[in-house]
Each structure stands twice: as structure tokens, then as C-alpha cells.
C-alpha beads as a LAMMPS data file, in Angstrom:
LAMMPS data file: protein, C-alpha beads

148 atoms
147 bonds

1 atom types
1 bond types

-500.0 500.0 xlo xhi
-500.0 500.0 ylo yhi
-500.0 500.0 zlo zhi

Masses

1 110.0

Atoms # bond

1 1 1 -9.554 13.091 -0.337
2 1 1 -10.446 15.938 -2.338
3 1 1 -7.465 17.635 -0.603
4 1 1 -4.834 15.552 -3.046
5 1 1 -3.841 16.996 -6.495
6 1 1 -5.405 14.746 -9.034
7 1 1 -3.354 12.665 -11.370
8 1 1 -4.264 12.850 -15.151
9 1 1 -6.156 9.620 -16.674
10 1 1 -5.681 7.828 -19.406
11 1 1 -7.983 4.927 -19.627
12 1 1 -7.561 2.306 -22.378
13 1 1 -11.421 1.323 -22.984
14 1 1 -10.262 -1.434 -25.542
15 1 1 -12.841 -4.775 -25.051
16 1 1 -9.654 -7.053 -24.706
17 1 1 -11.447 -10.079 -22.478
18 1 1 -9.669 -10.004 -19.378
19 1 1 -7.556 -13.085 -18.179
20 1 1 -8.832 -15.494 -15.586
21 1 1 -7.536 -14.159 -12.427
22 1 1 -5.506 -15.872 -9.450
23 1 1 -3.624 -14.695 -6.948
24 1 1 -0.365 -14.708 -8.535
25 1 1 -2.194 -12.618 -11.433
26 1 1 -3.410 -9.796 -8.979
27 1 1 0.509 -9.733 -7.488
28 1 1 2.052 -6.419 -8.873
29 1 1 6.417 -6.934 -9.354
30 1 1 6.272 -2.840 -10.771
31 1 1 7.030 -1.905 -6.787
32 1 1 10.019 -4.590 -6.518
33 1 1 13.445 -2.600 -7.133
34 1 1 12.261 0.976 -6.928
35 1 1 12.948 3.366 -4.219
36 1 1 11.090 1.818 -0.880
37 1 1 10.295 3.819 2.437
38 1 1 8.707 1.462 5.368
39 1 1 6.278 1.764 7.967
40 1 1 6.760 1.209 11.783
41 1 1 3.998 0.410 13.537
42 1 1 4.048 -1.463 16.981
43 1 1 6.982 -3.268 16.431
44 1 1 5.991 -4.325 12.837
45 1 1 8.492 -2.926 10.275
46 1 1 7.227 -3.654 6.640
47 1 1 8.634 -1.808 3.326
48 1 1 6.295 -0.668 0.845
49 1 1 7.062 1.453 -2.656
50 1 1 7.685 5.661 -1.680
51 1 1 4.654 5.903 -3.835
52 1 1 2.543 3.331 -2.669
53 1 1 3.937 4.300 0.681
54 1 1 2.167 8.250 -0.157
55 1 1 -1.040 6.343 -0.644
56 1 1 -1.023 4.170 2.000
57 1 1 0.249 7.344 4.320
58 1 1 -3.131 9.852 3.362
59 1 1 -5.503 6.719 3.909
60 1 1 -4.263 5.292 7.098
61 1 1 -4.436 8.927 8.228
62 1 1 -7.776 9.360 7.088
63 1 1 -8.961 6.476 9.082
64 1 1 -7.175 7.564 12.336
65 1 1 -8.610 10.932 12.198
66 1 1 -12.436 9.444 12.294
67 1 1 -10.913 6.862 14.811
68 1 1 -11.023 4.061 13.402
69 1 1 -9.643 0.882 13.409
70 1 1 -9.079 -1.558 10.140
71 1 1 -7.365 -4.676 9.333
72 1 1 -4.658 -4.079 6.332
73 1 1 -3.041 -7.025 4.136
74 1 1 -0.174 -7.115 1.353
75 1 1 1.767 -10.192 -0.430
76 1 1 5.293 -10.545 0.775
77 1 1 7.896 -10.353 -1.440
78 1 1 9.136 -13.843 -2.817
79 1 1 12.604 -12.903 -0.635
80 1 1 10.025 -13.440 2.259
81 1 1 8.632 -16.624 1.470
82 1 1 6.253 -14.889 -1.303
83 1 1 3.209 -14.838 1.749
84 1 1 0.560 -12.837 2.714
85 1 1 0.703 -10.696 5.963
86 1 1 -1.729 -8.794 8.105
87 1 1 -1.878 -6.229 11.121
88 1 1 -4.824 -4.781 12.770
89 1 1 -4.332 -0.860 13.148
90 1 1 -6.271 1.710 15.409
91 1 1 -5.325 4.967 16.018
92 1 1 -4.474 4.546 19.567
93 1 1 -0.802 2.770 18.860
94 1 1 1.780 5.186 16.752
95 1 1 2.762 4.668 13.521
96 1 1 5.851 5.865 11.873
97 1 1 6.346 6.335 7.877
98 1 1 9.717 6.662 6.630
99 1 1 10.085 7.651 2.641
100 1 1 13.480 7.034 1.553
101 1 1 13.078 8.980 -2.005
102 1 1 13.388 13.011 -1.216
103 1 1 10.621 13.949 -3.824
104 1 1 7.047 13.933 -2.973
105 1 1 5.369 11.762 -5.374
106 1 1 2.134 12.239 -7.860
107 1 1 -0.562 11.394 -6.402
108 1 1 -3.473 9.463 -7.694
109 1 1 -7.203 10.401 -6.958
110 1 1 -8.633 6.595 -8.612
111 1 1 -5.942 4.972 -6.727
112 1 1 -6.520 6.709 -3.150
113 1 1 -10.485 6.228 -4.115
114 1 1 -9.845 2.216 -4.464
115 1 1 -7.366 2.085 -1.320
116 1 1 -9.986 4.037 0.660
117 1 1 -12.740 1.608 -0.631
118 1 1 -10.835 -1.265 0.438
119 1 1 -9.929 0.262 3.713
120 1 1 -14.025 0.959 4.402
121 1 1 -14.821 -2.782 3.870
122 1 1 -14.927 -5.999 5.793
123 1 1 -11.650 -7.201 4.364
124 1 1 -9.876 -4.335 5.523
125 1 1 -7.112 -2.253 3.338
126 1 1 -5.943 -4.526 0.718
127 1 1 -2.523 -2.934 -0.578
128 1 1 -2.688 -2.700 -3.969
129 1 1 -0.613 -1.233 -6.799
130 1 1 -2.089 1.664 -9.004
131 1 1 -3.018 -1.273 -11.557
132 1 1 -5.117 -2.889 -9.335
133 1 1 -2.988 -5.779 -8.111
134 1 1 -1.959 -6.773 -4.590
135 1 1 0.990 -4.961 -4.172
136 1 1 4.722 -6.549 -3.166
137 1 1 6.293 -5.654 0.369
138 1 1 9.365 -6.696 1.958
139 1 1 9.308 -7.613 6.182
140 1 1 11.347 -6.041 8.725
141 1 1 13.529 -9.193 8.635
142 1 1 14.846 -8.191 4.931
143 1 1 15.214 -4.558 5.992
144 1 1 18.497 -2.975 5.960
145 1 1 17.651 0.147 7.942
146 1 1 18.307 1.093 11.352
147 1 1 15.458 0.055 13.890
148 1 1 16.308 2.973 16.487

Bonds

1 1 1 2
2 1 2 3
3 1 3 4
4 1 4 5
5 1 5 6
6 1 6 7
7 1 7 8
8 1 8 9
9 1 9 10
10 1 10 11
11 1 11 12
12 1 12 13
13 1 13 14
14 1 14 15
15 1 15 16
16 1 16 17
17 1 17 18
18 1 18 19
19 1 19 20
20 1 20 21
21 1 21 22
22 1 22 23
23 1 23 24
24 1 24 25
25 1 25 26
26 1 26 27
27 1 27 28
28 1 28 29
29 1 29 30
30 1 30 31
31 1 31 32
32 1 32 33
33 1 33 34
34 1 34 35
35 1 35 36
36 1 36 37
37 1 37 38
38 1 38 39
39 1 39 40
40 1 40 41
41 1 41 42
42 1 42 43
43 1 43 44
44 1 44 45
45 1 45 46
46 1 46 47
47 1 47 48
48 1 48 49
49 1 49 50
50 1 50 51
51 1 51 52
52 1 52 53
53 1 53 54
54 1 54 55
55 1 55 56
56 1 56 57
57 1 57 58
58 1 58 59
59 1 59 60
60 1 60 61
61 1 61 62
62 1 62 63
63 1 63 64
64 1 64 65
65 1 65 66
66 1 66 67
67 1 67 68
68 1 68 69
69 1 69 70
70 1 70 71
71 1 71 72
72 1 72 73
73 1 73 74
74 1 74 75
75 1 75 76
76 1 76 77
77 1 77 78
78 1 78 79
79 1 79 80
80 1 80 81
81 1 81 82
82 1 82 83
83 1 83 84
84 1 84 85
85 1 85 86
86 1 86 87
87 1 87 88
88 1 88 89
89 1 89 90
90 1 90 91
91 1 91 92
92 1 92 93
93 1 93 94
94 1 94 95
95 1 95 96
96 1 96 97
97 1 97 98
98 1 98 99
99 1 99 100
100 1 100 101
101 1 101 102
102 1 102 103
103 1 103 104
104 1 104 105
105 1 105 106
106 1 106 107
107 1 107 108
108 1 108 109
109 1 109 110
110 1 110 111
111 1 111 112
112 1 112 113
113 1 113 114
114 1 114 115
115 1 115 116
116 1 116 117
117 1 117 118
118 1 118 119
119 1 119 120
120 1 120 121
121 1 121 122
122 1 122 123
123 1 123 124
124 1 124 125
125 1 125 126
126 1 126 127
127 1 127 128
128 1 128 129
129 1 129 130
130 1 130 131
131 1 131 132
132 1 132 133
133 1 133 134
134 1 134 135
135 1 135 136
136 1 136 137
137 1 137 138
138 1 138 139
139 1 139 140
140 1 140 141
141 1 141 142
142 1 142 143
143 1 143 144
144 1 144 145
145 1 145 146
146 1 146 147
147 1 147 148
């Protein structure tokens, strides 16, 4: 990862307790209504955020190129049902990212760092949002692209 231009910080170190989380509280809405690319992957068509997208791209990448295989889960947008979904990836099968935005976005080193940890463990890739919470995504059934 050290490949990625780093994204400038600003932490807020305030001691604010944090609220009790569920979770609906971890379930990011800041990727609902912007500009969303998809990936393709065995017949599985799911939209993601062009940014989250980026970040998803570089670490699913990553693991393919040491060969390995992970689980990854994301919350489906209420339009779906508002579930939770899941696909088992290895490198073997081909996956396909489209990004429907034409500029490449900013990329975060915490937020590849926390994606990467979460692809590494026994849960698999959890797709989050750059605040930490599970991130939104919209099925193939609710995409209006073209399949071919």
C-alpha cells in the first residue's frame, strides 16, 4: 500500500463518549446518491461509491496478487430490502470494476489500512465507508447498466 498517495488527516481527538453502537449505527448513507461504479464478478453485479469502489479496487487486487482468497460483506441499500450480502472471491474467477465518475479519486492511506485489515481477518473484507461504518451498496437487480 505504500504505492497510494496519502490523504491528509485531520483527526478530531475531542473525548465526546461515543454512542452505543448497532448495526444501523455502523450503516454509512454518505455513499447513497453520489456517483456509483459496480463490480462484476461471476455473475454478481453489486454497485459500490467510485470512491469506495478505488478502495475496494487496490485491496481486492492486493489479495489476488498473493493469491488469495477472502470472503467480502456490505449492507444493501434499503431499495434492496436494507440486507446484508456476501461473496467468496479468489483470484482464479475474473472480476470486472466499472467507475462511472471520469476522475480518479483521493485516496486514503487509514482507510485502505482498515479495508486491508478487515480483508486479512476471519470475517473477511467488511466494506466500510472512510468513517468507519458498513458501507451502502445497491444489487445488480437495482442496476440500470448494461450487463454485456
Amino acid at each position: 500500500m505504500d504505492s497510494a498517495p496519502a490523504e491528509e488527516e485531520t483527526g478530531d481527538n475531542s473525548s465526546t463518549p461515543a454512542a452505543p453502537l448497532t448495526w444501523m449505527s455502523l450503516v454509512s448513507e454518505s455513499t447513497l446518491g453520489d456517483v456509483m461504479g459496480y463490480i462484476r464478478y461471476d455473475g454478481t453485479q453489486v454497485q459500490f461509491d467510485d470512491r469506495l469502489l478505488t478502495h475496494l479496487q487496490i485491496v481486492i487486487v492486493q489479495k489476488f496478487q498473493r493469491e488469495q482468497s477472502f470472503l467480502m460483506s456490505w449492507k444493501d441499500s434499503p431499495v434492496t430490502g436494507d440486507g446484508r450480502a456476501s461473496i467468496w472471491l479468489t483470484p482464479n474467477i475474473p472480476i470486472y470494476f466499472k467507475f462511472l465518475g471520469g476522475r480518479m479519486p483521493t485516496i486514503s492511506r487509514v482507510w485502505l489500512e482498515a479495508l486491508a485489515t478487515s480483508a486479512d481477518s476471519s470475517t473477511g473484507l467488511i466494506v466500510t465507508a472512510e468513517d468507519g461504518r458498513v458501507a451502502y451498496s445497491t444489487s445488480d437487480h437495482d442496476f440500470l447498466g448494461s450487463y454485456s
